[in-house]
C-alpha positions as CSV (number, residue, x, y, z in Angstrom):
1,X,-24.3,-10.8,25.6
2,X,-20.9,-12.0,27.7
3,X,-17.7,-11.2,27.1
4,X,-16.7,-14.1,24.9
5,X,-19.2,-13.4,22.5
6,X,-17.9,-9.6,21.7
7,X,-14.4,-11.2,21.7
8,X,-15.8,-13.9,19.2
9,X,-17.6,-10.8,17.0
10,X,-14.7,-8.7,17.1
11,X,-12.1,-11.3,15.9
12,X,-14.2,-11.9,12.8
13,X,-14.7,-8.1,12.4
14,X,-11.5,-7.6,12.3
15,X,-10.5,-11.1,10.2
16,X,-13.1,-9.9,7.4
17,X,-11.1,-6.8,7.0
18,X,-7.8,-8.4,7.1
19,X,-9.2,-10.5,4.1
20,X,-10.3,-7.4,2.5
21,X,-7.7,-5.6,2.7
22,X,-5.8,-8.9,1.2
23,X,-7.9,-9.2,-1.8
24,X,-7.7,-5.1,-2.0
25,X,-3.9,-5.2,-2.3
26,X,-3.5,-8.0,-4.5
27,X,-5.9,-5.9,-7.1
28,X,-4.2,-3.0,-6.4
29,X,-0.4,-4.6,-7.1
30,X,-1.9,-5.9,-10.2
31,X,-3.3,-2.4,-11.5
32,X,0.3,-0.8,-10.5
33,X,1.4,-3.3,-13.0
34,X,-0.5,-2.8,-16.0
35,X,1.7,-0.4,-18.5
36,X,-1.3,2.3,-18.5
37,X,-1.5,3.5,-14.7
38,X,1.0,6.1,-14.8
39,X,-1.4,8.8,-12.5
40,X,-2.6,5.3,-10.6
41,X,1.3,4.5,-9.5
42,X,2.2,8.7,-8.9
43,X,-1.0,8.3,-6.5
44,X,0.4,5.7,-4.7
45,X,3.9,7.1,-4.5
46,X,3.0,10.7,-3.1
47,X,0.3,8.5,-0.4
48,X,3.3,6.1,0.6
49,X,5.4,9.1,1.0
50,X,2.5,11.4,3.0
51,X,2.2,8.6,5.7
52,X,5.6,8.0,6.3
53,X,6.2,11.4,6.9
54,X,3.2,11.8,8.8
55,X,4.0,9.0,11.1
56,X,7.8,10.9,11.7
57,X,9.4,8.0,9.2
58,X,11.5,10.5,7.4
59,X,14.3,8.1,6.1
60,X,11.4,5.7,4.6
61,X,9.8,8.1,2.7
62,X,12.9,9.4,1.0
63,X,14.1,6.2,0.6
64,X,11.1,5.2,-1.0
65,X,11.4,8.1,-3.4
66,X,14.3,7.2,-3.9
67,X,13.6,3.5,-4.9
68,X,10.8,5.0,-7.1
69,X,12.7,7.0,-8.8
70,X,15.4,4.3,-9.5
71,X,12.7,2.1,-10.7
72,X,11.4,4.8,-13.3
73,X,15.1,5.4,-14.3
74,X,15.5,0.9,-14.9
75,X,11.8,0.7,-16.9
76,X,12.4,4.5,-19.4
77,X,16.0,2.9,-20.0
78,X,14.5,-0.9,-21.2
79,X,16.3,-2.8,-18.2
């Protein structure tokens, strides 16, 4: 095989996980939605906060703990 047929298989490798991970995060934003997912949005939370601070993005991660914690504060008071 040439070259421009590894470049050809690796572009739609890598646009068939794009889509993926698309349709993965749309599923996912809908779940964090639903009323019931209490553990399902503390999951995501503590992950979000884990790989910011893995990757040395200190301020992110408290900011969004911050953010998260505003937005439980907003939805337990009705706004």
């Amino acid at each position: 095989m040439n070259l421009k047929s590894h470049w050809a298989d690796l572009k739609i490798f890598v646009l068939n996980k794009l889509h993926w991970l698309k349709l993965f995060l749309k599923d996912l934003t809908y779940d964090l939605k639903l009323d019931a997912n209490h553990d399902l949005r503390i999951f995501v939370f503590v992950v979000v906060y884990i790989v910011f601070s893995a990757v040395g993005a200190y301020n992110f991660a408290h900011l969004a703990a911050f953010l998260y914690i505003v937005w439980l504060l907003e939805r337990r008071n009705g706004n």
